[in-house]
N, C-alpha and C positions, 0 to 999 in steps of 0.2 A: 646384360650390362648391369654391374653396379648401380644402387643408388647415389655411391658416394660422385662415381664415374660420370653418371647422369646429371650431376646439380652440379659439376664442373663446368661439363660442356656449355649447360645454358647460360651458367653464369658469366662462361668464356663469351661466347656468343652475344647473349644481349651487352656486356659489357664492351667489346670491339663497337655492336652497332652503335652505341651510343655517345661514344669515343670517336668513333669517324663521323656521324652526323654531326657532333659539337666541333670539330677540325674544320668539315664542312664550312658549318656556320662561324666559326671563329675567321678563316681565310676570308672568306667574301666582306666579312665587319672589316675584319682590320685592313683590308685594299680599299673599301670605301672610307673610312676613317682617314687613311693618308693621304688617299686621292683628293679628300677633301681640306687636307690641309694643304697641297702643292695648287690648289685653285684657291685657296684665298692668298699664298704667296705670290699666285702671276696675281688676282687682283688689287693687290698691293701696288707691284709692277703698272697698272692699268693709271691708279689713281697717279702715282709720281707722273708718268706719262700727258694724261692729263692736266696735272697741273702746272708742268713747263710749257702746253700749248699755251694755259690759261696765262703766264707771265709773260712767254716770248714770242707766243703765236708764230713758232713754226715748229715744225717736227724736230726731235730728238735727233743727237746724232747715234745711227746705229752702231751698239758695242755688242756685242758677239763674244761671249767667253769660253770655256769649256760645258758649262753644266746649263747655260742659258743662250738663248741667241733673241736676239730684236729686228725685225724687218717692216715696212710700211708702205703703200701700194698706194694710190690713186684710188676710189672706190666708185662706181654707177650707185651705188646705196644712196640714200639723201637721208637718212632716217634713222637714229642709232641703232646699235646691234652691239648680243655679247654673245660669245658662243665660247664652250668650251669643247675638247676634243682628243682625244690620243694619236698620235702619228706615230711615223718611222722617223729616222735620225734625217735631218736636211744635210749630213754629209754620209757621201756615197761611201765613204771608206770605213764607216761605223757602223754597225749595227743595233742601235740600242731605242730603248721608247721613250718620248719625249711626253709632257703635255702643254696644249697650247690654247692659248685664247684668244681669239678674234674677236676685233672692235674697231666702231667705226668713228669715225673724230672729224668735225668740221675743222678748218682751220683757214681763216681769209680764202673765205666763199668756196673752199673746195673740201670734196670730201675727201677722206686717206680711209682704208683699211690698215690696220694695224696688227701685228703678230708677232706674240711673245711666248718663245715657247721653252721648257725648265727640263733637266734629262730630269727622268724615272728613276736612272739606276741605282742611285742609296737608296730610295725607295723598294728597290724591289728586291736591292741586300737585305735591307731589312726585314723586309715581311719573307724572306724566304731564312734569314738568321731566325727567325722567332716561331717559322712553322717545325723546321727543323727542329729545333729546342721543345717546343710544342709536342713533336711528336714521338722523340727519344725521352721526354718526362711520360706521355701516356704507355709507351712502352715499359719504361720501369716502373709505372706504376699497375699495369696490367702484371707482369711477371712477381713484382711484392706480392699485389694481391693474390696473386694464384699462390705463391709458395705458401701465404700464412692462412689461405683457405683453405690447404692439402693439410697442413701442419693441423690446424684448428679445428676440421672435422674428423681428421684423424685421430685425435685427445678428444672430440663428441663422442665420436663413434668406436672407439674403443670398447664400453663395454658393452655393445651390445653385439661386437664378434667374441668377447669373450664367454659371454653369454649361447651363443650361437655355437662357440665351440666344445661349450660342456654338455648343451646339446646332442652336437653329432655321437660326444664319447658316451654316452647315455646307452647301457642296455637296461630294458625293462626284467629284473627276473634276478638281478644282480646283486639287489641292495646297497648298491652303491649309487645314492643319491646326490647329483652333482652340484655342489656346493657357488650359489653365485655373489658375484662381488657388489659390497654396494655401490651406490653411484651419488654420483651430485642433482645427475637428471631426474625428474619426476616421473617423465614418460619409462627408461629403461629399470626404474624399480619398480613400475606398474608391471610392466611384462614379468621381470623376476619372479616376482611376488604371484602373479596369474601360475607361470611357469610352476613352481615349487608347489601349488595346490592341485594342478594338472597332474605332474607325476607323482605325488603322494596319492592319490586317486586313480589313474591307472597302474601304479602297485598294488595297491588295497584289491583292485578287480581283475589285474593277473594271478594276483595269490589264490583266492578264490575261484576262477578258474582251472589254475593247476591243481589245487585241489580236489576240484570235483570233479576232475578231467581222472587223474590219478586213481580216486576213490571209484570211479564209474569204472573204469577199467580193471583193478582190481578186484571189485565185485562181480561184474560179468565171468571174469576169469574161471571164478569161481563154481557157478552152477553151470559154465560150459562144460568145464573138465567132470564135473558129476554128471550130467548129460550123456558126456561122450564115452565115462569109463561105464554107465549102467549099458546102454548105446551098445557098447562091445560085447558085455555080456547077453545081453537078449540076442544080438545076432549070432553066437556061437550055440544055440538052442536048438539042439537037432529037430526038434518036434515044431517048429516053423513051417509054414506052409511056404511055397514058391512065392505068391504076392506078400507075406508078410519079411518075407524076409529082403525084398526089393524098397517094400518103405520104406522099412528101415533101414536098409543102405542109402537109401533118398534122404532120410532122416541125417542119417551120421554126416553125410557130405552138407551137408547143410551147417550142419554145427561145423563143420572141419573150419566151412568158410566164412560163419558168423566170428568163428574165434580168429581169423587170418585178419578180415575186415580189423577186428576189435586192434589186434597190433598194429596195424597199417594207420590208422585213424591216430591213437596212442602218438606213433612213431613222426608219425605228420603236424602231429599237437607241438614235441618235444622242439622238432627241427625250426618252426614256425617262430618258438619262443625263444631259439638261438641257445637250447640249451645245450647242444656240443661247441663250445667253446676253447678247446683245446686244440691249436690249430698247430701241427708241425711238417717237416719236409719226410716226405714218402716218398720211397725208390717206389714208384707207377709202374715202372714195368715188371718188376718182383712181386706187387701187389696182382697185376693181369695174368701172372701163370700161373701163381698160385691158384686165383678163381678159374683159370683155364681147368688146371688138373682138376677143381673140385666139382665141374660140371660135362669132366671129359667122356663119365660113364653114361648121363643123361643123352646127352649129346649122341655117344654110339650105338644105342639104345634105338634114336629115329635116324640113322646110319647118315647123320649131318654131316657134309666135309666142310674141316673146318681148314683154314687159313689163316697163319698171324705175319706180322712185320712190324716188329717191335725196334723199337729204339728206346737207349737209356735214357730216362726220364725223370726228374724230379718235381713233386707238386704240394704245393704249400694248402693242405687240406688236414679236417679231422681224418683221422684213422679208420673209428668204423663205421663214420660217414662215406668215406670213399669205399668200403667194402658193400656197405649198401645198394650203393651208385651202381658199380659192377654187377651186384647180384641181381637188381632189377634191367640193367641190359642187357645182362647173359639172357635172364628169364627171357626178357620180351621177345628177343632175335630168334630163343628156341619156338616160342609159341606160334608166331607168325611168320615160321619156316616150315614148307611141306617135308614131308616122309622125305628122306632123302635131299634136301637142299643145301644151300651152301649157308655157311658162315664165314665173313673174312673181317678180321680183326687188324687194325694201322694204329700203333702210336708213334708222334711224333711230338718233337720238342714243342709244341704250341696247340695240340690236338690230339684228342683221341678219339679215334669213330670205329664203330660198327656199324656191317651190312649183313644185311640176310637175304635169300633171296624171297621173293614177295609171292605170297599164295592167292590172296584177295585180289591184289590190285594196289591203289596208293590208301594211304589213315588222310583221317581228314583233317589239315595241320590245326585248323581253328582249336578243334576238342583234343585234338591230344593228349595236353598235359592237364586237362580241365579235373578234377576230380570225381569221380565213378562216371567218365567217360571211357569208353572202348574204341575212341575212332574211326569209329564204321564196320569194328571187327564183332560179329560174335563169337564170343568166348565164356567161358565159364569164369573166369576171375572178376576180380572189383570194380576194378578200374586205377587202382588207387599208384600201380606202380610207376608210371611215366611222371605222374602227379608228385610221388614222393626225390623221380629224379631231378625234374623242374625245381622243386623247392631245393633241395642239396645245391645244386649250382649256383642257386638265388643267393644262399645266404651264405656264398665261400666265395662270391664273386669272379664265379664263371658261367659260362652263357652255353645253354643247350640249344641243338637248331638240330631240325629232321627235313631229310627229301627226300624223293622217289626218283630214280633214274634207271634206264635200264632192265627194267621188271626189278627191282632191288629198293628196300628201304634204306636209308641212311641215319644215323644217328651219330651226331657229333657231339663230344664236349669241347669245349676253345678255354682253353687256359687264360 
């Protein structure tokens, strides 16, 4: 979830709570507020009452209107009393709520109860006109606030997805250093400004890296190939004994596979620092025969039967990145395929897999693609080839996955 997303919701959130608690508390004030003005109008009512016993000492004549009614009883009381009260409507054909107040009044030696009670209902238009209104202003004023909080963090927050998006377009290796905007904020030109001494600094230590990545391996190159051409000649030395001429074949495969190592490592340096960057559409299935044909004689050599079912294919990948890819598939399928087994080759419009049949048993998926991992296989090579396919997928954005089914390994690419 967004941060921006996140400081909405709460702000959504606590702002309803606080809104409905105050509606809350505004309803319950303002019915006790009225209710207390319709009780000092009945005692208004009370005192007039009173004061016409006081001049004519007898009861009122009862009038009865729409909004008020007046009734008066005989009372067992001896002792005044005021009470106030909410009823239902004293007529049966109305439904509405009244308030009332009872009082007790001597009047020549007898007691009365007296009852005057006023309707509720402007009252309760009212407080329901003013919740209403109440509650369509906190609504427009929850939806303002939200639009000019989206509006206003989105003008905050601006540059620092701009920021964020120079970012993502950022390859190290490029020299193309991505230029940031300045800001009004304090905080987003603190990061800037962090940012721009960040990548000016891991430049300065990939240059020098590839440098001495480059220089390392051109210098090995070097005294391997002297190694290996003296290496030839000492072995074609008729006057070698049988053990000396085995070291030194021990020798020469040694060097064959320090100098394989030295380009695998090299070639895993290059792919790492995303230096094939040249990404276009490849007919994949004209790239898979060609590698077929070039491994067709390897292949008949350990009397492999091979099987394909190819479909026209295109794949937004380097060139001889994807040639790589294959070559270390082919490789591996041949490797961890006995004398005689199978090879069966599927592309399809969203995948491409090779199977072989399986001589060990299943590789261990953990180490796989790990570097100078063998899987659980011993073998003579590095390790390095499943390792350099793993990276190929990584940084072309497709996804290797291996299984074991069947006595059969699996190796898929997913487009």
């Amino acid at each position: 979830m967004k941060l921006f997303t996140r400081y909405l919701r709460i702000n959504l959130f606590a702002t309803l709570v606080i809104f409905l608690l105050a509606s809350i508390a505004f309803y319950f004030l303002l019915w006790y507020v009225t209710i207390g003005q319709v009780d000092e109008d009945l005692k208004i009512e009370q005192r007039e009452i009173v004061s016409y016993v006081n001049k004519y000492h007898r009861p009122p004549e009862p009038i009865n209107v729409k909004d008020q009614n007046m009734s008066f009883e005989t009372s067992h009381e001896t002792i005044l009393t005021r009470k106030f009260s909410t009823i239902q409507s004293p007529s049966k054909t109305e439904k509405e709520d009244f308030r009332e107040i009872r009082f007790t009044l001597p009047i020549n030696n007898q007691w009365f109860l007296f009852r005057v009670s006023k309707s509720l209902e402007r009252t309760q238009i009212m407080n329901r006109s003013i919740i209403i209104i109440s509650i369509i202003t906190i609504v427009a004023i929850l939806a303002v606030s939200l639009l000019i909080n989206r509006w206003q963090l989105g003008r905050l927050w601006k540059p620092f997805y701009s920021t964020l998006e120079n970012v993502e377009k950022f390859r190290i290796g490029t020299k193309r250093t991505p230029k940031f905007d300045t800001s009004s904020i304090e905080e987003f030109n603190l990061l800037n400004t962090t940012l721009n001494h960040f990548i000016q600094d891991a430049e300065k230590e990939y240059s020098l890296l590839k440098e001495f990545t480059e220089n390392a391996s051109h210098e090995l190159q070097t005294p391997l190939a002297i190694v290996r051409s003296t290496l030839d000649v000492v072995i074609q030395d008729e006057k070698l004994s049988e053990s000396q001429s085995n070291a030194l074949q021990t020798a020469y495969l040694a060097i064959q596979k320090m100098s394989k190592l030295n380009q695998s490592l090299l070639l895993l340096n290059k792919i790492d620092n995303r230096q094939f960057s040249d990404i276009t559409s490849i007919d994949f299935k004209g790239l898979v025969e060609q590698k077929m044909n070039d491994w067709q004689e390897l292949w008949q050599g350990r009397n492999l039967q091979i099987t394909a079912s190819l479909e026209s294919t295109s794949v937004n990948l380097n060139e001889q990145l994807a040639e790589i890819l294959l070559n270390n598939l082919f490789s591996n399928a041949a490797r961890h395929s006995a004398e005689g087994g199978s090879i069966y080759i599927k592309l399809e419009k969203e995948v491409f897999e090779i199977s072989n049949s399986a001589s060990n048993g299943p590789l261990d998926p953990e180490k796989l693609f790990k570097r100078f991992s063998k899987g659980g296989q011993a073998t003579d090579q590095h390790g390095l080839g499943l390792s350099i396919v793993k990276q190929i997928t990584e940084v072309s954005g497709k996804r290797v996955a291996y299984r074991y089914a069947e006595g059969k390994h699996y190796f898929s690419i997913l487009f």
